[in-house]
gemmi code that builds the backbone of each chain (N, CA, C; Angstrom):
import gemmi

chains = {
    "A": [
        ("UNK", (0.840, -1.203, 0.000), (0.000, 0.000, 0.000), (0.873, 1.250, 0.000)),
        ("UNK", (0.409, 2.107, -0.849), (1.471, 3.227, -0.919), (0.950, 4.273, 0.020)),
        ("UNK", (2.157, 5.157, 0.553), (1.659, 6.098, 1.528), (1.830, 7.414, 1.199)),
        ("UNK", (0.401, 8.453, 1.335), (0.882, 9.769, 0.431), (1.418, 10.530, 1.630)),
        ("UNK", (2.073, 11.421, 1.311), (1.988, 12.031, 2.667), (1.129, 13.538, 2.359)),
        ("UNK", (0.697, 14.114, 3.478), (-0.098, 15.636, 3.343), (1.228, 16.702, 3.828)),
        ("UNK", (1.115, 17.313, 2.151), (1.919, 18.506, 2.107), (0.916, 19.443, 2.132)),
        ("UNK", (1.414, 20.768, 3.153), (0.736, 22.036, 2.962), (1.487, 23.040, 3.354)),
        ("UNK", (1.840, 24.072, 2.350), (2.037, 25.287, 2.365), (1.347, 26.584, 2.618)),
        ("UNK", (1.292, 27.230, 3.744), (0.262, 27.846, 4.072), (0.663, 29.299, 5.283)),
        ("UNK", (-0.088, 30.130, 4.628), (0.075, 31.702, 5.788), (-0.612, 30.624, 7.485)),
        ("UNK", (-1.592, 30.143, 7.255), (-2.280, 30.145, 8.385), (-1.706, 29.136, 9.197)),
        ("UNK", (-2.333, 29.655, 10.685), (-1.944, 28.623, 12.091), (-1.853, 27.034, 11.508)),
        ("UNK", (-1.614, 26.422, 12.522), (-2.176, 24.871, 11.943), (-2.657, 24.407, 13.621)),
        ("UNK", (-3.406, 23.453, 13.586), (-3.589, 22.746, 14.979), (-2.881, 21.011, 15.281)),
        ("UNK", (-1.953, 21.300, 16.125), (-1.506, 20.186, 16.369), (-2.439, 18.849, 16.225)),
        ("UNK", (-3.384, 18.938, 17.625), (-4.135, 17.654, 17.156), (-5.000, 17.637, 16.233)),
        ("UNK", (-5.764, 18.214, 15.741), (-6.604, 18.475, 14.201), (-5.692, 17.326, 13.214)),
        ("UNK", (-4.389, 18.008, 13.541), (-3.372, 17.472, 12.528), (-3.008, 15.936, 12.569)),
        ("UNK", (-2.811, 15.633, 13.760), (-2.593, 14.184, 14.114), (-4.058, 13.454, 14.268)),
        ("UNK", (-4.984, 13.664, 14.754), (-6.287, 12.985, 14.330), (-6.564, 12.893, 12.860)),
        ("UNK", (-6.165, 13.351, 12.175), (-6.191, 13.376, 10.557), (-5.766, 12.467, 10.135)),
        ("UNK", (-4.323, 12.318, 10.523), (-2.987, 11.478, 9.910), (-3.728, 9.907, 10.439)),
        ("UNK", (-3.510, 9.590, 11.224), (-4.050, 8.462, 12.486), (-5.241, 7.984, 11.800)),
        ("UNK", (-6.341, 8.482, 11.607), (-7.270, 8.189, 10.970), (-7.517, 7.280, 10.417)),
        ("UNK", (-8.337, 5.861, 10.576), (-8.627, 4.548, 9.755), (-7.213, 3.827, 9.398)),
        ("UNK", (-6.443, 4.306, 10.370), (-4.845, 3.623, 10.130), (-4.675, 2.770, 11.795)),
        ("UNK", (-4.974, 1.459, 12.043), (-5.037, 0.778, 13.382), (-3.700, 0.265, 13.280)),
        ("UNK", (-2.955, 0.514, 12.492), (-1.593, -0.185, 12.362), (-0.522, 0.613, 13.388)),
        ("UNK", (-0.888, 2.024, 13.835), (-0.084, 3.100, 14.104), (0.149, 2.838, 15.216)),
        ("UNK", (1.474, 2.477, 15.814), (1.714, 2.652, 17.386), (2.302, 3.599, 18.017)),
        ("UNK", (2.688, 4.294, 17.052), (3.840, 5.629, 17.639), (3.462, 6.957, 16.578)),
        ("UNK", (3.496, 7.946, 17.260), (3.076, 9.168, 16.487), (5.024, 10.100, 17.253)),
        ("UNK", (5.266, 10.796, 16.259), (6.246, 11.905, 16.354), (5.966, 13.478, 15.475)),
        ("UNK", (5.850, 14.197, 16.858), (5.542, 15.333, 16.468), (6.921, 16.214, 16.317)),
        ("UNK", (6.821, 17.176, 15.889), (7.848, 18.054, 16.064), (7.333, 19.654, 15.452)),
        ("UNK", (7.407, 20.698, 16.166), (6.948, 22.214, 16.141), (7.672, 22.936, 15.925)),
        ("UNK", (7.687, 24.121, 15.055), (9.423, 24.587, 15.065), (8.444, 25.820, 15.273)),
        ("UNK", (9.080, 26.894, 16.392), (8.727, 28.241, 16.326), (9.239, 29.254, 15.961)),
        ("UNK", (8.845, 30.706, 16.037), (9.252, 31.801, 16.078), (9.969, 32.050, 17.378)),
        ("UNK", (11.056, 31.965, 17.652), (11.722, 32.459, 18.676), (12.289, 33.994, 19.159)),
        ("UNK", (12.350, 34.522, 19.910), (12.513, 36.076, 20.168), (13.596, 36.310, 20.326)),
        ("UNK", (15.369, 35.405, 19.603), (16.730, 35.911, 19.334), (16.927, 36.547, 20.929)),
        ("UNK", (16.636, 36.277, 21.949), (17.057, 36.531, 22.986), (16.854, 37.678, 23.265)),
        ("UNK", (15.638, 38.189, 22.776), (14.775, 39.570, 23.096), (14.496, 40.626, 21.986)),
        ("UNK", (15.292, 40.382, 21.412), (15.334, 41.436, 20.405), (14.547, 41.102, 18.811)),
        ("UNK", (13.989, 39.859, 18.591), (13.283, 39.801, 17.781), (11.272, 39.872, 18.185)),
        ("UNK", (10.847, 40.826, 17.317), (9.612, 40.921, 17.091), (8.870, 39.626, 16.112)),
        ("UNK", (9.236, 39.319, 14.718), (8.607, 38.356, 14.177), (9.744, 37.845, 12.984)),
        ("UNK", (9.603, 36.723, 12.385), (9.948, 36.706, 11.085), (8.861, 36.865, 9.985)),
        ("UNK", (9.762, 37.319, 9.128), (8.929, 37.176, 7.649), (9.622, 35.949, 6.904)),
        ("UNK", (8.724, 34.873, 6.474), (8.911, 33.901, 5.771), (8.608, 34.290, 4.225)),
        ("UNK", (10.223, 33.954, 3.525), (9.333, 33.826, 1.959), (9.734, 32.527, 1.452)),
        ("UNK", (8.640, 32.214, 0.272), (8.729, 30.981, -0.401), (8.974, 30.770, -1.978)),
        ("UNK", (9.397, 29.278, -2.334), (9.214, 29.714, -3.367), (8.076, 28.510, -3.937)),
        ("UNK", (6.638, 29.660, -4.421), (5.647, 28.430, -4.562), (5.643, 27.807, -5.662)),
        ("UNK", (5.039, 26.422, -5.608), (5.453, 25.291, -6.123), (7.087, 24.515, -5.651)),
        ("UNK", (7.814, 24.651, -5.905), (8.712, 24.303, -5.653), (9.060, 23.830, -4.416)),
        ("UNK", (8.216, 25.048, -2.986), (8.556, 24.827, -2.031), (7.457, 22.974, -1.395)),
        ("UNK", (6.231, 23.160, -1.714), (5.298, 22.176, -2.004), (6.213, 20.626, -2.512)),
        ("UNK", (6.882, 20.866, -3.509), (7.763, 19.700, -4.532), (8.456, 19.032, -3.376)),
        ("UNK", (9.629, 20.196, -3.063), (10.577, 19.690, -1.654), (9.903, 18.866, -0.892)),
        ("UNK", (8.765, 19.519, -0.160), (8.605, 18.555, 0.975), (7.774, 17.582, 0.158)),
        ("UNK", (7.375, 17.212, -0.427), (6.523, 16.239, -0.526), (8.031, 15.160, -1.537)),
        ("UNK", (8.890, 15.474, -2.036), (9.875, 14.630, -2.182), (10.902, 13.827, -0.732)),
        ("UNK", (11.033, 15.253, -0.130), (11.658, 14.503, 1.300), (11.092, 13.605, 2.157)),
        ("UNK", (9.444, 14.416, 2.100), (7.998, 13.127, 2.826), (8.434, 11.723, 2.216)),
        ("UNK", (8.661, 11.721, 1.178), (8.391, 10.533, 0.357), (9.505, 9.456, 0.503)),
        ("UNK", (10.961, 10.049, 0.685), (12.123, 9.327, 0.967), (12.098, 9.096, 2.521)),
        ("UNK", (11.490, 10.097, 3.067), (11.165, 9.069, 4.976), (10.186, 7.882, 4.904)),
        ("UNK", (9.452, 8.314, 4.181), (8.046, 6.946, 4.390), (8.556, 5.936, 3.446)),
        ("UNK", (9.903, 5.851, 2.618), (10.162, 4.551, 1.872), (11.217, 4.074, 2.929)),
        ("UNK", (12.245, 4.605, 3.255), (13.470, 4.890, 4.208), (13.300, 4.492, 5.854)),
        ("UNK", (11.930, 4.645, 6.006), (11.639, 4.182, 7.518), (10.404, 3.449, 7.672)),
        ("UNK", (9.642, 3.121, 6.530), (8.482, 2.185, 6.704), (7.073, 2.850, 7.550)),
        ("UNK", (7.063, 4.418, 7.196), (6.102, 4.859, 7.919), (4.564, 4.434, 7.179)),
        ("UNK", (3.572, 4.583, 8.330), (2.253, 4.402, 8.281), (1.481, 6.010, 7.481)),
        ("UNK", (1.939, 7.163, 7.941), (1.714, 8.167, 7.246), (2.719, 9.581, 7.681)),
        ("UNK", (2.366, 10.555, 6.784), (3.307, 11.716, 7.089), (2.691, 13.206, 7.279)),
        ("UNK", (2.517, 13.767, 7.780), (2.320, 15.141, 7.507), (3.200, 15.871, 7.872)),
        ("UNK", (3.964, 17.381, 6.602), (4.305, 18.485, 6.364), (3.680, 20.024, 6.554)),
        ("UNK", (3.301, 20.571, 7.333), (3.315, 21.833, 7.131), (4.043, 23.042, 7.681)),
        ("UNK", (3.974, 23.690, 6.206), (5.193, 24.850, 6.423), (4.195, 26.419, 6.153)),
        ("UNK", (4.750, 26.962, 7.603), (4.134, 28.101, 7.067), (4.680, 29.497, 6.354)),
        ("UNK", (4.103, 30.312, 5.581), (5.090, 31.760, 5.174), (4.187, 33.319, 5.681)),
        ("UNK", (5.106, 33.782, 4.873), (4.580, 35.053, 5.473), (4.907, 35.360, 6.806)),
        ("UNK", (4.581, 36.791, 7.664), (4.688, 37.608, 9.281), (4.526, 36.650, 9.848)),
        ("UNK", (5.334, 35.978, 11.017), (4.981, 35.442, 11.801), (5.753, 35.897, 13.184)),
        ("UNK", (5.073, 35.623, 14.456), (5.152, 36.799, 15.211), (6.156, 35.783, 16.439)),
        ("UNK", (6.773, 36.478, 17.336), (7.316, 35.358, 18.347), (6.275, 34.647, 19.229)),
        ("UNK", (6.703, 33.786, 19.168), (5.862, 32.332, 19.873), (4.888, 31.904, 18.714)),
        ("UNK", (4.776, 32.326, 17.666), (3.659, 31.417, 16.949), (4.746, 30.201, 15.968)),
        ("UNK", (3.800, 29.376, 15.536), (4.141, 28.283, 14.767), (4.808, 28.501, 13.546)),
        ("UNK", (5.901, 27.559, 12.878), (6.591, 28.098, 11.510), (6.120, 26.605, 10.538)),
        ("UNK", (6.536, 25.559, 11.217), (6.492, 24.028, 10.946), (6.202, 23.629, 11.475)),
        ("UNK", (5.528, 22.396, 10.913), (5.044, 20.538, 11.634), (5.407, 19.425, 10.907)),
        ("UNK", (5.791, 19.019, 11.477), (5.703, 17.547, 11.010), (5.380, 16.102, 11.760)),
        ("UNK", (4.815, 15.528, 11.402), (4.246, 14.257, 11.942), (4.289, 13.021, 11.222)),
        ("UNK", (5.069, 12.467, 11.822), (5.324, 10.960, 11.412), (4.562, 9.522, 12.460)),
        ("UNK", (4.091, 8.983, 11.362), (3.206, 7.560, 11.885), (3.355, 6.424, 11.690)),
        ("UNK", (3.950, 5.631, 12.237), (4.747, 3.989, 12.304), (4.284, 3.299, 13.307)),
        ("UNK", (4.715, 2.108, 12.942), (4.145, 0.694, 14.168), (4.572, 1.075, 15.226)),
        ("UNK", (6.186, 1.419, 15.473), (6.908, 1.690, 16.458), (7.546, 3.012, 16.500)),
        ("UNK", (8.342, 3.249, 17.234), (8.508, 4.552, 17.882), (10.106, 4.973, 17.480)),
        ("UNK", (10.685, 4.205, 16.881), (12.101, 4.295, 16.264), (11.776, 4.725, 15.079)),
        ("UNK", (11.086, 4.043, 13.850), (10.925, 4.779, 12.982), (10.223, 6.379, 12.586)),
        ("UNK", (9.151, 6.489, 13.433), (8.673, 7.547, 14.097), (9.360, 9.010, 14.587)),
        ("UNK", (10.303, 8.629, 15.431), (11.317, 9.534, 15.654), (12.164, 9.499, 14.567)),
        ("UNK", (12.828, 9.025, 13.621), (13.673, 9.087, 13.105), (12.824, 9.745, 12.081)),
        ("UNK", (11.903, 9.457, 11.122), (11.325, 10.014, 10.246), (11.176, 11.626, 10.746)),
        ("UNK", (10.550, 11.794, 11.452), (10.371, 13.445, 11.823), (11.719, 13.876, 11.871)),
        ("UNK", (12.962, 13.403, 11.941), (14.095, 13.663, 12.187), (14.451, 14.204, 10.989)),
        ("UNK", (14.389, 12.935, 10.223), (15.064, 13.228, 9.057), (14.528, 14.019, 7.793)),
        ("UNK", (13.545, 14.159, 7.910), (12.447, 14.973, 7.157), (12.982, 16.874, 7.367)),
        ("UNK", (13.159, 16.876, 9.008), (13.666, 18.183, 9.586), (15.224, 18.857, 8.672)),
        ("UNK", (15.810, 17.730, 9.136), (17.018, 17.614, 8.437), (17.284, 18.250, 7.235)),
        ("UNK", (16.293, 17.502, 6.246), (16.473, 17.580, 5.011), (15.719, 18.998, 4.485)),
        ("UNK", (14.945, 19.288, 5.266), (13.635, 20.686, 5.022), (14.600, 21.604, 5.136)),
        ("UNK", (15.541, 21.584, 6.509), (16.337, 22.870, 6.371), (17.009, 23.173, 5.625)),
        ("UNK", (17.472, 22.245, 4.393), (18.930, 22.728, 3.517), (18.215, 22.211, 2.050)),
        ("UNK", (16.960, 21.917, 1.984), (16.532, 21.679, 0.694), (15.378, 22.312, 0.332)),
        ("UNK", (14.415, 22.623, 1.086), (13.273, 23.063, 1.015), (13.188, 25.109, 0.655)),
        ("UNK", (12.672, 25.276, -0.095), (13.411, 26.456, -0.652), (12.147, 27.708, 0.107)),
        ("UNK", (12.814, 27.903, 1.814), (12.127, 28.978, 2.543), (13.547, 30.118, 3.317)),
        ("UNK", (13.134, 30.998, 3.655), (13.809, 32.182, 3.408), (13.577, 32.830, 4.207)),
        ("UNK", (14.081, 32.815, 5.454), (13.646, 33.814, 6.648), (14.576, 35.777, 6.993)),
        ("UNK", (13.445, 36.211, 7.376), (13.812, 37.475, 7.407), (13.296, 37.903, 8.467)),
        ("UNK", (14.707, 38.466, 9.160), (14.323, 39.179, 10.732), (13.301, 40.564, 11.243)),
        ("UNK", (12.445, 40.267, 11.840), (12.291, 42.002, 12.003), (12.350, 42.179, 13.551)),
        ("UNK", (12.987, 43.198, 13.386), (13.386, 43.536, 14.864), (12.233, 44.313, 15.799)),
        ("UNK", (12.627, 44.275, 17.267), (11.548, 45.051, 18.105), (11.249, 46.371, 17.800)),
        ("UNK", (13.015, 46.863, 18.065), (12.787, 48.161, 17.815), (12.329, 48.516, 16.508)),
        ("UNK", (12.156, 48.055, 15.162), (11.483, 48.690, 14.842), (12.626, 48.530, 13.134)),
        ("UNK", (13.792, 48.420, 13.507), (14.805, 48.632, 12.808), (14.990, 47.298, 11.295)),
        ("UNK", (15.227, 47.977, 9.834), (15.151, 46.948, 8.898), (15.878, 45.592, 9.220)),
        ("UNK", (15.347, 44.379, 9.725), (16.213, 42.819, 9.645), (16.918, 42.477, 8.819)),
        ("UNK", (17.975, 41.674, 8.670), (18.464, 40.458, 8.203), (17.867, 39.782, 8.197)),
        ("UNK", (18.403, 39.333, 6.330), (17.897, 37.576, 6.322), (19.031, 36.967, 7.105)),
        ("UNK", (18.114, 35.761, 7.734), (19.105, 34.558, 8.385), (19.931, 34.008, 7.471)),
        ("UNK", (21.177, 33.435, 8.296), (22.074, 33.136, 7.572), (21.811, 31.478, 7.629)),
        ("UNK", (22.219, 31.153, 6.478), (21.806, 29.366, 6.224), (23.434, 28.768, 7.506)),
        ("UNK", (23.120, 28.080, 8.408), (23.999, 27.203, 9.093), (24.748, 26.121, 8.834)),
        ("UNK", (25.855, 26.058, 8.995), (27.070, 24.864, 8.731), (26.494, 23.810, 9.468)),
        ("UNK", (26.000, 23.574, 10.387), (25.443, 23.160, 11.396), (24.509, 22.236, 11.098)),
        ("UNK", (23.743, 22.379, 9.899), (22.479, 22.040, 9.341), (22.784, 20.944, 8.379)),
        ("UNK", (24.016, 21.505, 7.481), (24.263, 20.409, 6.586), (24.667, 19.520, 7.376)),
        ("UNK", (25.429, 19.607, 8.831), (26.493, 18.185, 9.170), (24.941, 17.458, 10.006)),
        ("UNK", (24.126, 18.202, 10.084), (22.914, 17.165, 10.707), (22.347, 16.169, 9.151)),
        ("UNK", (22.571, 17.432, 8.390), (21.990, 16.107, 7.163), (22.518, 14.993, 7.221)),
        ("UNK", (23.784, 15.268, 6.513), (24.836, 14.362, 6.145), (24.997, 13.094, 7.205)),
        ("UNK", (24.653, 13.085, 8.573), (24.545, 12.076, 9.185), (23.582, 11.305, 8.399)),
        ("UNK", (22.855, 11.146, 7.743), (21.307, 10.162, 7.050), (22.206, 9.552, 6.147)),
        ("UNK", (23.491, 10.077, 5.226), (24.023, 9.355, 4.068), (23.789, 8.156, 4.364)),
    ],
    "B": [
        ("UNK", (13.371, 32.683, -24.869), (12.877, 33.246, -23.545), (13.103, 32.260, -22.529)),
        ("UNK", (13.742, 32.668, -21.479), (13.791, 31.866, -20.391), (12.940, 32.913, -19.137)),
        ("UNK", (12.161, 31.810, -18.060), (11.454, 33.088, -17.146), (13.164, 32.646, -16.152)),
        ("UNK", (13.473, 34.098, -15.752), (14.153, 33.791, -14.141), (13.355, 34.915, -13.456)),
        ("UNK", (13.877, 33.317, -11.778), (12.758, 33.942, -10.741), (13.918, 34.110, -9.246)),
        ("UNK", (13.637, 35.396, -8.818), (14.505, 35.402, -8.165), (14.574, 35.509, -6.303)),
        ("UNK", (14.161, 35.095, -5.133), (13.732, 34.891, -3.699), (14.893, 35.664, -2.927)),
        ("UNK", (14.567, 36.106, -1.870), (15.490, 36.602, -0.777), (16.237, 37.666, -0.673)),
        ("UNK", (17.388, 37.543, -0.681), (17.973, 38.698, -0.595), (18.789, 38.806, -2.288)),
        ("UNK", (18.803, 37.757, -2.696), (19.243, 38.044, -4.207), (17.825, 38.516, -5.243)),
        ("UNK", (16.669, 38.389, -4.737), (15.344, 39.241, -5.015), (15.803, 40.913, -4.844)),
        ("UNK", (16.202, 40.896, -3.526), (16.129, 42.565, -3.456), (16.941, 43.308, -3.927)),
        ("UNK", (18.219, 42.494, -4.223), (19.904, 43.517, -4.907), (19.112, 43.335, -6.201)),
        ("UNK", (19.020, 42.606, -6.628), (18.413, 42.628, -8.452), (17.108, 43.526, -8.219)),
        ("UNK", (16.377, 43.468, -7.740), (15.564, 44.656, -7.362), (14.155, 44.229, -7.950)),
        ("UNK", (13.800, 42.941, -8.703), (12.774, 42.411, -9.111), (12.824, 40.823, -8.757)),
        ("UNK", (11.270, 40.374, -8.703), (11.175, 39.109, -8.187), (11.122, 38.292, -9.497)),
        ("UNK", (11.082, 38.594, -10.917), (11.145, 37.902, -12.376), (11.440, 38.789, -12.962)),
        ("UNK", (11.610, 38.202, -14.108), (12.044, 38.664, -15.268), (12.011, 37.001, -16.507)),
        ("UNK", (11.545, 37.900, -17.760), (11.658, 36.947, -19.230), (12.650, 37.065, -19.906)),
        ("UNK", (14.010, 36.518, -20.027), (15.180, 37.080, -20.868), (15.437, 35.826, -22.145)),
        ("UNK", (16.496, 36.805, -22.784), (16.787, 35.997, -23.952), (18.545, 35.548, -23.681)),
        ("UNK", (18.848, 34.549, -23.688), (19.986, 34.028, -23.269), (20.776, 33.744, -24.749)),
        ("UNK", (21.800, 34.396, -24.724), (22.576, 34.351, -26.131), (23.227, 32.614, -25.747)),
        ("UNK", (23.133, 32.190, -26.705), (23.919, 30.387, -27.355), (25.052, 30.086, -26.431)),
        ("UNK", (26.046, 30.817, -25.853), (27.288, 30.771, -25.100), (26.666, 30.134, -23.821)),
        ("UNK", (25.721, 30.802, -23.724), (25.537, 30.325, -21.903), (24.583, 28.945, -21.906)),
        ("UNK", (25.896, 28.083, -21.527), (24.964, 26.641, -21.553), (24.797, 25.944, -20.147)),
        ("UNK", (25.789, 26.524, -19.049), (26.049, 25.761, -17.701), (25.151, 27.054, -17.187)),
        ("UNK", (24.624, 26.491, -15.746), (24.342, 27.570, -14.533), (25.580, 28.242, -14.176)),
        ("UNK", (26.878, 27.796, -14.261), (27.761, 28.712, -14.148), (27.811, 29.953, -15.592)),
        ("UNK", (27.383, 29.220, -16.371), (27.752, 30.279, -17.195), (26.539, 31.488, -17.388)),
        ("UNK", (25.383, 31.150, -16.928), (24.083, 31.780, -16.787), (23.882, 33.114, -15.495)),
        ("UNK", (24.830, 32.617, -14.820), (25.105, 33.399, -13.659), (26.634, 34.481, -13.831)),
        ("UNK", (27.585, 33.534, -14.562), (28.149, 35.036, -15.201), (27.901, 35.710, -15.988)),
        ("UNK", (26.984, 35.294, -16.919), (26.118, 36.220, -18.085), (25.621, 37.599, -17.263)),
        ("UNK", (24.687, 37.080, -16.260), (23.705, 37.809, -15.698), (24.694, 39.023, -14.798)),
        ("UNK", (25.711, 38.774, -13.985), (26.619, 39.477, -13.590), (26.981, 40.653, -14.816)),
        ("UNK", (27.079, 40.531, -16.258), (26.908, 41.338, -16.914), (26.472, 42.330, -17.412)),
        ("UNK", (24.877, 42.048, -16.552), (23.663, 42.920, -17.313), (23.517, 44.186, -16.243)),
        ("UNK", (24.420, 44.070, -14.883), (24.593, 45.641, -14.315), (24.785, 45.743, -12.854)),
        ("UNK", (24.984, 46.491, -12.126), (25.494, 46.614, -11.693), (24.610, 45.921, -9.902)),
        ("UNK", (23.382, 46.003, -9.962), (22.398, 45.284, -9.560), (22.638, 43.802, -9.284)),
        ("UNK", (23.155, 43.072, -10.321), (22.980, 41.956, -10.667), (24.921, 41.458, -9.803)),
        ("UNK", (25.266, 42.267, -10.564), (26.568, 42.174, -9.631), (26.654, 42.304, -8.260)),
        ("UNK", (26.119, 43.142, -7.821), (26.309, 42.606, -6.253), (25.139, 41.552, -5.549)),
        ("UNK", (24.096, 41.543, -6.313), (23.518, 39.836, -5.662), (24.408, 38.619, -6.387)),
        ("UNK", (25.088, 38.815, -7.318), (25.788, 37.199, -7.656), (27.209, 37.393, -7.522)),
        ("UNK", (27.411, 38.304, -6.094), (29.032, 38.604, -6.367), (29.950, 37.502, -5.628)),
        ("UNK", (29.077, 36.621, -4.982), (29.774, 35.385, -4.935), (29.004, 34.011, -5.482)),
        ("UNK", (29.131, 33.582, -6.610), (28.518, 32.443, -7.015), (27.937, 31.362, -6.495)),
        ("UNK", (29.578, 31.051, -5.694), (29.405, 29.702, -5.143), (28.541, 29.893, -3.763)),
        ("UNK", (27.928, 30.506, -3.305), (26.898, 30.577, -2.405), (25.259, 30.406, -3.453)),
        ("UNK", (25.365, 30.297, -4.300), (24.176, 30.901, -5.252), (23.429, 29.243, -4.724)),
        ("UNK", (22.422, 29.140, -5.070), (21.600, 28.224, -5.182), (20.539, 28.210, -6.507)),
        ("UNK", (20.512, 27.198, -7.364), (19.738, 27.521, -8.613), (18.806, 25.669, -8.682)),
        ("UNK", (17.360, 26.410, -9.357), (16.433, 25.224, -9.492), (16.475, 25.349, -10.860)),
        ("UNK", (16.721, 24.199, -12.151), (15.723, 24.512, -12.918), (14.611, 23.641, -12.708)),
        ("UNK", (13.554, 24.319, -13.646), (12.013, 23.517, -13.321), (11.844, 23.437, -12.016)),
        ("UNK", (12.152, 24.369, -10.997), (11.940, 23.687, -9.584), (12.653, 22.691, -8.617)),
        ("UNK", (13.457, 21.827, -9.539), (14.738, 21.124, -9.014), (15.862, 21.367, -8.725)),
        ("UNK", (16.659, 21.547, -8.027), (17.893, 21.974, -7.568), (18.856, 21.265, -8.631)),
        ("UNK", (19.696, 22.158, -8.675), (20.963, 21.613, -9.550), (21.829, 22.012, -9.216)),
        ("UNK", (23.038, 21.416, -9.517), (24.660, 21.941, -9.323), (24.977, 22.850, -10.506)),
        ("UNK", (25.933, 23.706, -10.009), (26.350, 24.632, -10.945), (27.095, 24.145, -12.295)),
        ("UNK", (27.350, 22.773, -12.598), (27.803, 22.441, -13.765), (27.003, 22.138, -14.321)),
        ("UNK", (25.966, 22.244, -14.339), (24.339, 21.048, -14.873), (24.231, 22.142, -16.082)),
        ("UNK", (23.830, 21.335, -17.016), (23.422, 22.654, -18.501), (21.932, 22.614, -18.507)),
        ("UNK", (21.861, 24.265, -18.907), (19.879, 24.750, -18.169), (19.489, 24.693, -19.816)),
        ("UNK", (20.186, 23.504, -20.480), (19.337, 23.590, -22.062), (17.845, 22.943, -21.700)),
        ("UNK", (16.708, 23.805, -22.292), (15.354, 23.550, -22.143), (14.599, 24.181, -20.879)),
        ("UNK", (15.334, 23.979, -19.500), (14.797, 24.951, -18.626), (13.674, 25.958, -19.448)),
        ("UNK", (12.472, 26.173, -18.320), (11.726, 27.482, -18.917), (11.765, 27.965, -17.529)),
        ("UNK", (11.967, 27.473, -16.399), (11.696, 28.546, -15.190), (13.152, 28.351, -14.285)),
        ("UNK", (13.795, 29.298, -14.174), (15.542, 29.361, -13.709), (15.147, 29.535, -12.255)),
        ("UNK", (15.046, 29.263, -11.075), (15.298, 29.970, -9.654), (16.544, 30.265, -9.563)),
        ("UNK", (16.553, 31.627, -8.584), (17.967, 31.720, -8.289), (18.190, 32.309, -7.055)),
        ("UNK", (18.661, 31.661, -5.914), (18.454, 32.277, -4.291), (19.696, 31.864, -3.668)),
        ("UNK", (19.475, 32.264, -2.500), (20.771, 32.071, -1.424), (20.500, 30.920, -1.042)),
        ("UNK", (21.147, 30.327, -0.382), (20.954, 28.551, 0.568), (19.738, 28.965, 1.535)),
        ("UNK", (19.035, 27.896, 1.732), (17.649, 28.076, 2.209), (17.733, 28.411, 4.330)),
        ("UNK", (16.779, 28.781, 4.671), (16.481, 28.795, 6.395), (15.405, 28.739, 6.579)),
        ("UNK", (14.512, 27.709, 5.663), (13.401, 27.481, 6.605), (13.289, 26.176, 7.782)),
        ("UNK", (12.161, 25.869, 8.172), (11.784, 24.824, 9.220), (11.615, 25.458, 10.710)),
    ],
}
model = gemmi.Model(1)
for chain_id, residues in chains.items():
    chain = gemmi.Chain(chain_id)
    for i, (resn, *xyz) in enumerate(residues, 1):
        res = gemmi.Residue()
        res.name, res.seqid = resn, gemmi.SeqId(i, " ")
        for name, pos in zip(("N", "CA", "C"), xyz):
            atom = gemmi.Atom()
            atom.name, atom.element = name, gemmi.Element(name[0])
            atom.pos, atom.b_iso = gemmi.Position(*pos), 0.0
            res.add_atom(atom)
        chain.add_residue(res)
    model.add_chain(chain)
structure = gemmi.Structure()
structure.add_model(model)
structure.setup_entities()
């Protein structure tokens, strides 16, 4: 049985469990669910929000190619992706992902590696805006990120 | 006609998010598409003033800078990504 996974690209909130009651759904095979939330963080005070840009279609392609190499790669039950763009403010939501397997190894590892791969392939683009008020920086892409990939070779 | 589309901060030095150009016969690699474009002014030069940071899709797919963009109709061209 092939497994699709749900890609969505989207300005709006998402709801955690909405999201995982979805996935789960008419699937009794599932013993382990892995969530993972990525936020807007406040740079240690001084950030107000990011601005996310995308590039559409493409950004959609990514994840639903990376979805696709976790759920062959780890034997998942199902997947969900969502990425959000546009203002987003500190403490609100950026990403989700949710991975669904028999067990709890593949589970974790899928949300893992999905993360992994989103940060250095998935074509999103963050831009700082500050409290005071003052024009942001875009973030700088991390060395850091590729050596988390490169562990999956 | 090729469309290029351009995201981020190499969006804002070029100063437009597309453009439809005509690519003279010489430029067959993404390297060579990206020194073309370094040509066309002074704009363009300081978003591609270091290459090897560049990141390019054709059709939406990522490619390496030796890959030839013969047939491409939609070029991306951005910095290394920070989302998640």
């Amino acid at each position: 049985m092939t497994v699709t996974p749900t890609i969505r690209v989207q300005h709006e909130d998402f709801d955690l469990q909405t999201e995982v009651d979805l996935l789960t759904k008419g699937k009794p095979g599932v013993g382990a669910i892995v969530t993972f939330s990525g936020l807007c963080r406040d740079g240690g005070g001084t950030l107000a929000a990011l601005e996310l840009e995308h590039y559409p279609g493409m950004a959609e392609a990514e994840l639903r190619r990376i979805s696709d190499l976790a759920i062959a790669r780890f034997g998942l039950l199902g997947f969900t992706a969502i990425h959000r763009y546009g203002k987003i403010a500190v403490g609100e939501n950026i990403v989700l992902v949710i991975a669904a397997a028999p067990h709890r190894q593949a589970a974790f590892d899928g949300a893992n590696f999905v993360m992994d791969f989103l940060k250095t392939a998935a074509p999103f683009w963050k831009k700082e805006h500050a409290r005071d008020g003052a024009a942001g920086d875009w973030v700088a892409a991390k060395d850091a990120d590729d050596t988390a990939r490169d562990k999956w070779k | 006609m090729t469309r290029l589309v351009y995201f981020a901060w190499v969006r804002e030095r070029i100063g437009k998010g597309e453009e439809e150009i005509d690519l003279p016969s010489s430029v067959v690699t993404v390297t060579d598409l990206l020194n073309h474009l370094k040509t066309l002014g002074e704009e363009y030069e300081t978003a591609l003033q270091y290459p090897e940071v560049i990141r390019v899709a054709l059709d939406m797919e990522h490619v390496e800078h030796d890959e030839s963009i013969s047939g491409a109709r939609e070029i991306g061209i951005f910095p290394p990504m920070t989302g998640g």
